[in-house]
C-alpha positions as CSV (number, residue, x, y, z in Angstrom):
1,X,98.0,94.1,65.4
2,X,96.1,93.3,68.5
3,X,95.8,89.8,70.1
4,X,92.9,88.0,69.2
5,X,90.7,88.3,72.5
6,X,89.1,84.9,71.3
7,X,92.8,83.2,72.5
8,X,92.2,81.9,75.9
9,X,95.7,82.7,76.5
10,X,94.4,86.2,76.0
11,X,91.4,86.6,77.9
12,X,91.4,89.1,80.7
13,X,89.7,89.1,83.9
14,X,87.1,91.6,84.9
15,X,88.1,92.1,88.8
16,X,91.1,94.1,89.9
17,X,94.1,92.9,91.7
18,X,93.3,92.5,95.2
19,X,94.7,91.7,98.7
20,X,92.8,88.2,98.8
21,X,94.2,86.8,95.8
22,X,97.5,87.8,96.8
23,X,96.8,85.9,100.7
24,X,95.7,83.1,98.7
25,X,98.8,82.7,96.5
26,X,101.4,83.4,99.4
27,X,99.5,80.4,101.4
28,X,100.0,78.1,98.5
29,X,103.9,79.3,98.5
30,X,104.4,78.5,101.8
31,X,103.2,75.4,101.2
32,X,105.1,74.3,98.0
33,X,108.0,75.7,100.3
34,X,107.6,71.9,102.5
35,X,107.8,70.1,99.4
36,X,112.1,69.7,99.5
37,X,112.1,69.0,103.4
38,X,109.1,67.0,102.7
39,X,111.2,64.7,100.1
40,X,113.9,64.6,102.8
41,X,112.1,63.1,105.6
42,X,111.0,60.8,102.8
43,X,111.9,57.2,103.4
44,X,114.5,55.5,101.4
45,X,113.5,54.4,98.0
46,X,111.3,57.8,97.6
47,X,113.1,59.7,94.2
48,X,112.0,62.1,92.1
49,X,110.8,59.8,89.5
50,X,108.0,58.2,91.8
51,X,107.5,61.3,94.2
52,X,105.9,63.3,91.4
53,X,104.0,60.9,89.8
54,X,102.4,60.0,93.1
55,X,101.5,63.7,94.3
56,X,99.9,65.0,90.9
57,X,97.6,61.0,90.9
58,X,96.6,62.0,94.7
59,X,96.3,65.6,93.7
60,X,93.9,65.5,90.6
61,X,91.5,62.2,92.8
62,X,91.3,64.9,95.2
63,X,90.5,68.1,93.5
64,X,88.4,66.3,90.9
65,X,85.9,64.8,93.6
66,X,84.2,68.0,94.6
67,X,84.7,69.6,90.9
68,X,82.4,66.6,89.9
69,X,80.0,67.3,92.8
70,X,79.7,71.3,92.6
71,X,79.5,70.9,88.4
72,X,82.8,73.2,88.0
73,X,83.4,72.1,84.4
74,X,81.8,75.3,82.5
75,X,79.3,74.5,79.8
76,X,81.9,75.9,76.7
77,X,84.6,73.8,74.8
78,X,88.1,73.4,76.7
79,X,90.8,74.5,74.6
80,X,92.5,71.4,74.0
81,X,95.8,73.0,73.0
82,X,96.0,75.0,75.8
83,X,94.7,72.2,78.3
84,X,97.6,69.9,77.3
85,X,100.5,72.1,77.6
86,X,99.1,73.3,81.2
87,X,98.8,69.6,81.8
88,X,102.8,68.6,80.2
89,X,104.3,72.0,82.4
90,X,102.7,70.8,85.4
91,X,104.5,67.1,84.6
92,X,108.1,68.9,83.2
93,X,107.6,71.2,86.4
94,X,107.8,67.4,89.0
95,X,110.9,65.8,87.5
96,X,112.5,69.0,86.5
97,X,112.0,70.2,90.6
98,X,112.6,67.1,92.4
99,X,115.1,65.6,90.4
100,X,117.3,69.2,91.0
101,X,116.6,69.2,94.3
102,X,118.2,65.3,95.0
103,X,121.2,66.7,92.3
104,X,122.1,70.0,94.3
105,X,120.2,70.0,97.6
106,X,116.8,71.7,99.3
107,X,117.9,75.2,99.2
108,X,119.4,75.9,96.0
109,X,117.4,73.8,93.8
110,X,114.9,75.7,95.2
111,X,116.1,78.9,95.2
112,X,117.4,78.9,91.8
113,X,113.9,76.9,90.2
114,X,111.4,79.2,92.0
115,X,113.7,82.5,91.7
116,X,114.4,82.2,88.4
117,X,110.4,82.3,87.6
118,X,109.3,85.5,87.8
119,X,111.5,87.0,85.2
120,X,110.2,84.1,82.9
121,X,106.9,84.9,84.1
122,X,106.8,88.8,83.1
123,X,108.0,88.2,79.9
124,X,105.5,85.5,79.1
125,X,103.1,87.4,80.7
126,X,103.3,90.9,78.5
127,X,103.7,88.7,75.3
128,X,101.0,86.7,75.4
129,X,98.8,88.1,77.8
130,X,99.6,92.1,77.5
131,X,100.0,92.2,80.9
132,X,102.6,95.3,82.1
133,X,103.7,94.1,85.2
134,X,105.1,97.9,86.2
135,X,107.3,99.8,88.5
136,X,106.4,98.0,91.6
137,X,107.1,94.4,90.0
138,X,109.9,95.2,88.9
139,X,111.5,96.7,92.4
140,X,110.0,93.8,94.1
141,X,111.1,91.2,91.7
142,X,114.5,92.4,92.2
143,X,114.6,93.1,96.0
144,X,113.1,89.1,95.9
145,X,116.1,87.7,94.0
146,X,119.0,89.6,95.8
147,X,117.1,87.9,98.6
148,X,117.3,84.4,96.9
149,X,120.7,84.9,95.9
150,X,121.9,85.7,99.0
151,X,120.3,82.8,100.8
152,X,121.3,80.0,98.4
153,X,125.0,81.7,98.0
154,X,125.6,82.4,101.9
155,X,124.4,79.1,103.4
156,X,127.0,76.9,105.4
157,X,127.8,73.4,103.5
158,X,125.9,74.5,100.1
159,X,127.4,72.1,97.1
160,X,126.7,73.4,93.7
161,X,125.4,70.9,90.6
162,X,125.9,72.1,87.2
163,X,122.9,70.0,85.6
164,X,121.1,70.3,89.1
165,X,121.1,73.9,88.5
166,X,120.4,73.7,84.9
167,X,117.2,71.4,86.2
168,X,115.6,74.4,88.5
169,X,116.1,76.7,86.2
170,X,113.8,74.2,83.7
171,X,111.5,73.8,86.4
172,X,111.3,77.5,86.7
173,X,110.7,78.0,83.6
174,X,107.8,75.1,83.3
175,X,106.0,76.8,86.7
176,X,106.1,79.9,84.8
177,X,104.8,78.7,81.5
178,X,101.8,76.6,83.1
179,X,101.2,79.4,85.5
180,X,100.4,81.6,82.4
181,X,98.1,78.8,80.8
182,X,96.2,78.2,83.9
183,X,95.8,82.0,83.7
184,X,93.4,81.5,80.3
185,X,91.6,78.5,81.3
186,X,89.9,79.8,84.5
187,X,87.6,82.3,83.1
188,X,84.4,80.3,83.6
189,X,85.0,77.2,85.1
190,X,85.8,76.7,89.1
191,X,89.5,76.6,89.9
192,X,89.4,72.8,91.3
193,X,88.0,71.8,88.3
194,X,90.7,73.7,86.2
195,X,93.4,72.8,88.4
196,X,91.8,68.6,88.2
197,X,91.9,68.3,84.6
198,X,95.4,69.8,83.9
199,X,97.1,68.1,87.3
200,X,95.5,64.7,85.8
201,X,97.0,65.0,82.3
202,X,99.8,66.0,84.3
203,X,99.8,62.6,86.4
204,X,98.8,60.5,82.7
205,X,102.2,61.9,81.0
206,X,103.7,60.8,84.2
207,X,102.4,57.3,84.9
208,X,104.9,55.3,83.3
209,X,107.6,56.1,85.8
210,X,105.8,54.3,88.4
211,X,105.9,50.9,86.4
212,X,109.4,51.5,86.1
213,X,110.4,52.3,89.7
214,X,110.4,50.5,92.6
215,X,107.5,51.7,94.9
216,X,108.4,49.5,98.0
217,X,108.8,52.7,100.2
218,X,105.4,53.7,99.8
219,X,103.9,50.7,101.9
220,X,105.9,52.2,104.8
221,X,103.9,54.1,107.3
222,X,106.0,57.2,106.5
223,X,105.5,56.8,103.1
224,X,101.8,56.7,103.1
225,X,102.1,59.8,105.2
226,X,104.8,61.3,102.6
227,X,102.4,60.7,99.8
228,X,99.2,62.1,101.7
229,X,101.1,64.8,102.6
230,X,102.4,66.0,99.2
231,X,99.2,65.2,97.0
232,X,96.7,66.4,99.5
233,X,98.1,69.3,101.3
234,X,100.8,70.7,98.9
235,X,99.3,69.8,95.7
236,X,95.6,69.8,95.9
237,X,95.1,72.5,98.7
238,X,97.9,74.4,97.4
239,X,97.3,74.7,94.1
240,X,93.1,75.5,94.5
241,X,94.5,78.2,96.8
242,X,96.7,79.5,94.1
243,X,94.1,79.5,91.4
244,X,91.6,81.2,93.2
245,X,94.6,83.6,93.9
246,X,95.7,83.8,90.2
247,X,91.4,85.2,89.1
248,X,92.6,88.1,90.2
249,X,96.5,88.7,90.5
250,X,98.5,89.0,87.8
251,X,100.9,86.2,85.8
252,X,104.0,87.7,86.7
253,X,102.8,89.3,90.1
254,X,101.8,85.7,91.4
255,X,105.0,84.4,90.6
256,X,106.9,87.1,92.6
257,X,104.5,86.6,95.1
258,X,105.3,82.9,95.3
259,X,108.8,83.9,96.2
260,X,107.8,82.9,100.0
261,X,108.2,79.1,98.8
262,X,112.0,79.3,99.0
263,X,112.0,81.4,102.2
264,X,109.8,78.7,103.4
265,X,112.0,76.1,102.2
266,X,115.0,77.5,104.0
267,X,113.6,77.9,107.4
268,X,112.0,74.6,107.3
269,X,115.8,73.5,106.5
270,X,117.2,75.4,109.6
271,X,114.5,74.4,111.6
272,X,114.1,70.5,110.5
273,X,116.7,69.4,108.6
274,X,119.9,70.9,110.8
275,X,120.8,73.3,108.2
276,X,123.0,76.5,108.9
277,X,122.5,80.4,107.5
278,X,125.4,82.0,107.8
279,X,125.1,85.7,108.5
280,X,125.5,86.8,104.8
281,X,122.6,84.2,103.9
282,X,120.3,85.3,106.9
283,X,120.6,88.7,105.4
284,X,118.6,87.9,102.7
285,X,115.5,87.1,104.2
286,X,114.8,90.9,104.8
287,X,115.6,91.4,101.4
288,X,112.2,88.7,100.6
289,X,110.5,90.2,102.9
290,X,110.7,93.5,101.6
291,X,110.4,92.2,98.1
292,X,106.4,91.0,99.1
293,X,105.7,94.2,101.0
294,X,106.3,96.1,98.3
295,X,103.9,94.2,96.2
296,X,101.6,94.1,98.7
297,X,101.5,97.7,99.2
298,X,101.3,98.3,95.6
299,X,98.1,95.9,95.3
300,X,96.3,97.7,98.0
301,X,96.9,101.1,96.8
302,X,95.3,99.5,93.6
């Protein structure tokens, strides 16, 4: 039996896949891809229990404001099922992420929470949304993760966590799973008004932590800049880019796509944190690289 095309997790989108909405997902990956060195630079005090919180509260003030102004609501019901488990994914996705990162370190726990996705993300894609994410997906998907693998396995001084590991792939799996639902909710409604109301349940689920936390740090000058930083730029930019992006890519597609955030994340690490590639992991980033072209390349001759 067909899917009910009522289901919002069902509803399919009118334009074809197209080189923009790719640009506009691989700008917000490069962004989430500061978020580890980010938490590094952070001052002491700053743990994944209040860093989360804090980003998604900045996040949703900041995409709600011009929602609110430009009326980017839509005039039909919300799904409220739907709405809430985009809004509890986007909250599992903060502590899952940050708390594996602190556990196992910037490169793996990102490697293993973003490159574990878009597997997740194709499966949850064709059963609930019927989408086939083909040849091309499946080549680049895999070029992708030989590329992650490499980098996370071949880097100089990498520790290994057995529940930090078993954290990113939990946050994988909660990126994929919201990515899917914010899928269904943006057929008529603006993406920062989409992207407001789920990061703000998101930060409501969340709030708690902060009254059990001490939030000292963020008085600092650094920590105001931290906070800024991570709820403005990476949350709120990021993620409008990414659901303007997501109108016309793909679930599963979007996910591979996002693939830069790790390579992002270990550059930034070579670059700002001191961190060494060894030759084997170095290899890899070809291997990512190739990974997106071939997406790309498929998408234009779409």
């Amino acid at each position: 039996m067909a899917p009910p095309t009522t289901s919002p997790l069902y509803a399919k989108e009118a334009p074809r896949p197209n080189l923009t909405g790719a640009f506009f997902v691989l700008a917000a990956g490069m962004l989430w891809g500061t978020t580890g060195t980010t938490q590094a630079l952070a001052p002491a005090g700053a743990g994944p229990l209040t860093i989360g919180p804090l980003r998604l509260l900045v996040g949703s003030i900041v995409l709600l404001l011009p929602a609110l102004y430009r009326g980017g609501f839509g005039r039909g019901r919300w799904p409220v099922a739907t709405t809430f488990m985009a809004g509890a994914g986007v909250a599992c996705y903060q502590i899952c992420f940050f708390s594996a990162v602190r556990l196992t370190g910037v490169a793996v726990g990102t490697l293993v929470g973003i490159g574990s996705s878009p597997i997740i993300a194709g499966i949850l894609g064709y059963l609930f949304r019927g989408e086939r994410p083909g040849r091309s997906w499946g080549v680049a998907t895999l070029l992708a993760l030989v590329g992650c693998g490499l980098l996370a396995g071949g880097g100089g001084g990498i520790s290994v966590n057995p529940f930090g590991i078993l954290l990113a792939l939990g946050a994988g799996a909660s990126y994929a799973g919201y990515t899917m639902l914010l899928k269904g909710l943006l057929p008529g409604r603006t993406p920062d008004a989409v992207m407001a109301v789920v990061f703000s349940i998101g930060a409501i689920l969340l709030l708690p932590l902060l009254f059990l936390s001490d939030l000292r740090w963020v008085a600092a000058p650094s920590g105001i800049g931290v906070v800024l930083y991570l709820g403005v730029l990476v949350t709120a930019l990021s993620y409008w880019l990414f659901a303007t992006g997501l109108r016309t890519v793909p679930v599963a597609t979007a996910v591979t796509l996002s693939l830069v955030e790790p390579l992002t994340a270990a550059l930034l690490g070579v670059l700002l944190l001191g961190e060494r590639l060894s030759p084997l992991a170095l290899s890899g980033i070809p291997l990512l690289f190739a990974g997106l072209l071939v997406l790309a390349r498929s998408m234009a001759r779409r």
